[in-house]
C-alpha positions in Angstrom: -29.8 243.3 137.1 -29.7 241.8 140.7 -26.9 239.2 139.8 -23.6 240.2 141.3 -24.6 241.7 144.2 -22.4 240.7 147.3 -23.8 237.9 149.8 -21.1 239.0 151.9 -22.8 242.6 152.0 -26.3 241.7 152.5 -24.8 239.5 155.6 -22.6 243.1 156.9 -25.8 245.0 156.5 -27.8 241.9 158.7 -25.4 241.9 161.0 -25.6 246.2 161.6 -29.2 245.5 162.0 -28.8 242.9 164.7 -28.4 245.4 167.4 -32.8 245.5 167.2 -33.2 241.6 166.7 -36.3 242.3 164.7 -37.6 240.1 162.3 -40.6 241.9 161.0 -41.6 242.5 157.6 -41.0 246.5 158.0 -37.3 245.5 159.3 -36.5 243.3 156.6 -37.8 245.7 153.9 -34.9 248.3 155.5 -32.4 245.9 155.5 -32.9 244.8 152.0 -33.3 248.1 150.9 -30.1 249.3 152.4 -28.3 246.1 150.9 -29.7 246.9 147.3 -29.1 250.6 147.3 -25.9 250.0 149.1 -27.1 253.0 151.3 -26.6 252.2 154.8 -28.4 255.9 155.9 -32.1 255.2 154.1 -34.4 257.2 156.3 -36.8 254.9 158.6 -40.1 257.2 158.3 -39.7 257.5 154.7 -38.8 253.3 154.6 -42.4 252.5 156.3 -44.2 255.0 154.0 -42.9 252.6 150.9 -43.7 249.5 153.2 -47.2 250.2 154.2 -48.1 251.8 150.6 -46.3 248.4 149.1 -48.1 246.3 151.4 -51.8 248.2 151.0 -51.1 248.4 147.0 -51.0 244.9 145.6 -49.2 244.5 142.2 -50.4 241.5 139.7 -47.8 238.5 139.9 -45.7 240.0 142.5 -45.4 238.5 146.4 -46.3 240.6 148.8 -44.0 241.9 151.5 -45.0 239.5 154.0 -42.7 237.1 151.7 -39.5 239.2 152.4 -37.9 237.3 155.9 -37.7 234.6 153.9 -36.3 235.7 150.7 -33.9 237.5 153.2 -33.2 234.0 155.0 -32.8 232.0 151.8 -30.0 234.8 150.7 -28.2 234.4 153.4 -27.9 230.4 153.6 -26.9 230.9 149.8 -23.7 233.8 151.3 -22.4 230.6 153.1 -21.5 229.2 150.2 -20.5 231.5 147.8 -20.3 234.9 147.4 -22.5 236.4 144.8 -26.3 236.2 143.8 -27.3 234.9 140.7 -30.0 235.7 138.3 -30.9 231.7 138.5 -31.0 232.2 142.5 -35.0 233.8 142.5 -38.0 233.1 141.4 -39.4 235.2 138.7 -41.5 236.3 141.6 -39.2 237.4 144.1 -37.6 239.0 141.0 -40.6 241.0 140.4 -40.6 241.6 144.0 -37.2 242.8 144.4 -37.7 245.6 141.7 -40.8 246.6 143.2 -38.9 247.3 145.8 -36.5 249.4 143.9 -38.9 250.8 141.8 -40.3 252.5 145.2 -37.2 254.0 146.6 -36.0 255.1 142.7 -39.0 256.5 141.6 -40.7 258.3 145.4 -43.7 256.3 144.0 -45.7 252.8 144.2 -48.0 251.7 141.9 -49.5 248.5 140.3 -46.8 248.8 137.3 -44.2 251.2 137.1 -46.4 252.9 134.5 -49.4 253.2 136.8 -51.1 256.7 136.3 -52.8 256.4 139.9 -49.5 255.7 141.8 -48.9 257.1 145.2 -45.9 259.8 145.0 -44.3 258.9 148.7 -41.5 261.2 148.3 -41.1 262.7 144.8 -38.0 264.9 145.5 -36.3 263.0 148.1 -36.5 259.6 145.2 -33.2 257.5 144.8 -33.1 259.1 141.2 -32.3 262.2 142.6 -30.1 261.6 144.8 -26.9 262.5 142.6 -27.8 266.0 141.2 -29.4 266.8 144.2 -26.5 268.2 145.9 -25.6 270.6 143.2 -28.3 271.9 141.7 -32.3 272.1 142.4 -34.2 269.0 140.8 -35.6 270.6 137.8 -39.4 268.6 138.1 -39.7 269.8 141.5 -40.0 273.1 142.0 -39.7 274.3 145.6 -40.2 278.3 145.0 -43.1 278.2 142.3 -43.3 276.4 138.9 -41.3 277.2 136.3 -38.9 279.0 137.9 -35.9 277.2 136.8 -36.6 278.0 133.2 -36.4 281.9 133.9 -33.9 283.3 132.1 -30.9 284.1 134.9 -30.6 287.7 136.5 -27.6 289.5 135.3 
């Protein structure tokens, strides 16, 4: 899954982000999120939604987002000298980590699991799943006008 993702694009996407020269947690979390949805226009209120629900729902096995500078850090020393990630380059627990993080923009939701019932929806119809279809027809499981109404038959 992560292996194969360009070094050299996580370092383009640092160096955007240098204009703030902030280190944070919350920053980091943007940048890495930009890097591994190779979306450079991820919205910053909806970002520290994810972040803070991430950070106040723990998930069993999985580092918290405290640990991202220096996952961050350690990707970037490995850029220098080559040019791709490899599945060898995390631990199981930055793994983990890293789809968490995914899981979050993808699905609108964080959770425990990615099965959790009692998961937070962040942002159900503006999720990374959506993004596609989005700008050519209505997402069919959310319905903006009243429910159902995409399964009426259409007026002639």
């Amino acid at each position: 899954m992560f292996g194969g993702l360009s070094l050299q694009a996580l370092a383009e996407t640092v160096a955007d982000e240098q204009q703030t020269q902030d280190d944070s947690a919350f920053a980091t979390f943007m940048v890495l999120s930009r890097w591994l949805l190779s979306d450079k226009t991820l919205d910053e209120r909806l970002g520290q939604r994810y972040f803070e629900a991430l950070a106040r729902i723990p998930a069993e096995g999985v580092p918290g987002v405290g640990s991202l500078p220096a996952l961050k850090s350690r990707l970037l020393a490995l850029g220098e000298s080559r040019e791709y990630v490899k599945k060898e380059d995390l631990s199981d627990g930055e793994m983990a980590l890293v789809r968490r993080l995914l899981q979050a923009w993808m699905l609108g939701t964080v959770g425990r699991s990615i099965s959790d019932p009692a998961a937070e929806v962040i942002a159900f119809e503006r999720a990374g799943m959506y993004a596609g279809p989005r700008d050519v027809q209505v997402v069919r499981t959310y319905c903006p006008n009243r429910p159902g109404f995409w399964a009426e038959a259409p007026k002639a």
